[in-house]
N, C-alpha and C positions, 0 to 999 in steps of 0.2 A: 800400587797406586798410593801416592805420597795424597796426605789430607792436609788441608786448612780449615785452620778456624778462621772465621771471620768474624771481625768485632768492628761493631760499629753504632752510632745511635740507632733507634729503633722505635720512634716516637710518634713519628709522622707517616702517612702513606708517601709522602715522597720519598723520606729516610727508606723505610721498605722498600717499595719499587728498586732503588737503589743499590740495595744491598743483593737484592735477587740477580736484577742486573750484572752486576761481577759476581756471582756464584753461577748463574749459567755460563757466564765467559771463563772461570774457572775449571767446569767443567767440561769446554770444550777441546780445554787444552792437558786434560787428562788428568785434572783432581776431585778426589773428592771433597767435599765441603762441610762442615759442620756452621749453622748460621743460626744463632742463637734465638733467632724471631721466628725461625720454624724449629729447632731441635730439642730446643728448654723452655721456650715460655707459652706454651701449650698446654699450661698449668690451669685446672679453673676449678673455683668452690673447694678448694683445698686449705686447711687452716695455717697448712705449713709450705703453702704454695712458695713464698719467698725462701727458705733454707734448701726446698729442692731445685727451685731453680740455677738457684746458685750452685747445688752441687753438680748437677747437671754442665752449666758450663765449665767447672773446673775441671771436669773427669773430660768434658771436649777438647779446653786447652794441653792436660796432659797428655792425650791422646792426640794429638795434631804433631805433624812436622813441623808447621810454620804456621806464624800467626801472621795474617794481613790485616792489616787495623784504617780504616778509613777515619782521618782526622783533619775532615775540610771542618769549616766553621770559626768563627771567633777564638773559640776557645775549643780544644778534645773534648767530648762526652766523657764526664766522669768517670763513666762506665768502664768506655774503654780505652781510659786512660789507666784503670787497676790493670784490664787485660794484657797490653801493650806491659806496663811492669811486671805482671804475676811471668808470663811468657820470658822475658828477658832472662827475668831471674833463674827460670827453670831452663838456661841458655840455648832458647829454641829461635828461630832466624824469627825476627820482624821487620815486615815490611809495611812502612807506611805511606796509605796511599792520598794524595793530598792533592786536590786538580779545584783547591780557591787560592786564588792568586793575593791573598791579603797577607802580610808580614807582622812582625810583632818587630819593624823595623829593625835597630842595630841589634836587636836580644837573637835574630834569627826567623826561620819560618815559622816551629812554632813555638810551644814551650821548651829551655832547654833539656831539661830532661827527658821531655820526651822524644826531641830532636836526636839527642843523643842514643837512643833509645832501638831507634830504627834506623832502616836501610829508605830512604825517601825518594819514594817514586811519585811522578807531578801529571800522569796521567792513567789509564787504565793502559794503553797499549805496552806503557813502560813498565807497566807491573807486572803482565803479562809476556814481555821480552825478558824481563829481570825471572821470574819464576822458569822461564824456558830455561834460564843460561845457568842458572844454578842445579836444576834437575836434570840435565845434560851432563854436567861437569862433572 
């Protein structure tokens, strides 16, 4: 069973909901998930709460086949905008999934580096057909 990490903002209870949302959809279609809002930051009253969270999603990312990075909104969440690069660099497949129809007009959908960055999928079924056709192949 191939794994995903998934990265994505994590700030809001919509953001959350959200994210759960395509991790049950992920694994209905036979992945496992690492999701940072439940596997690392379940950290609390810990002085070094932030150094192991972090290590925590690094050792996720390493350990993942593929990272799926949700980067609807104005701008990518900081966050996982390092995710999306730490993953590239460690030349693991990204898939970015992006279903807000706003542009950063003639620059592209979204930042170019991050545009570059990823494989861009514009809705959940397409990311879902996209992860079918490569773990098929």
């Amino acid at each position: 069973m191939k794994t995903v990490y998934l990265a994505g903002p994590l700030f809001s209870e919509a953001e959350c909901e959200y994210n759960r949302k395509i991790r049950e959809e992920l694994h209905r279609i036979g992945f496992k998930v690492f999701l940072p809002q439940e596997d690392s930051n379940n950290v609390h009253d810990n002085p070094n709460r932030q150094k192991i969270i972090f290590d925590k999603n690094l050792k996720g990312i390493e350990k993942s086949d593929i990272l799926v990075a949700v980067i609807d909104g104005a701008d990518v969440d900081s966050g996982t905008a390092w995710e999306i690069g730490y993953a590239f660099a460690k030349n693991k497949p990204v898939i970015g999934l992006r279903t807000d129809f706003r542009t950063l007009g003639i620059e592209g959908t979204v930042n170019l580096m991050i545009e570059r960055s990823v494989i861009l999928c514009m809705s959940i079924s397409e990311l879902l057909n996209h992860l079918k056709s490569i773990t098929d192949a």
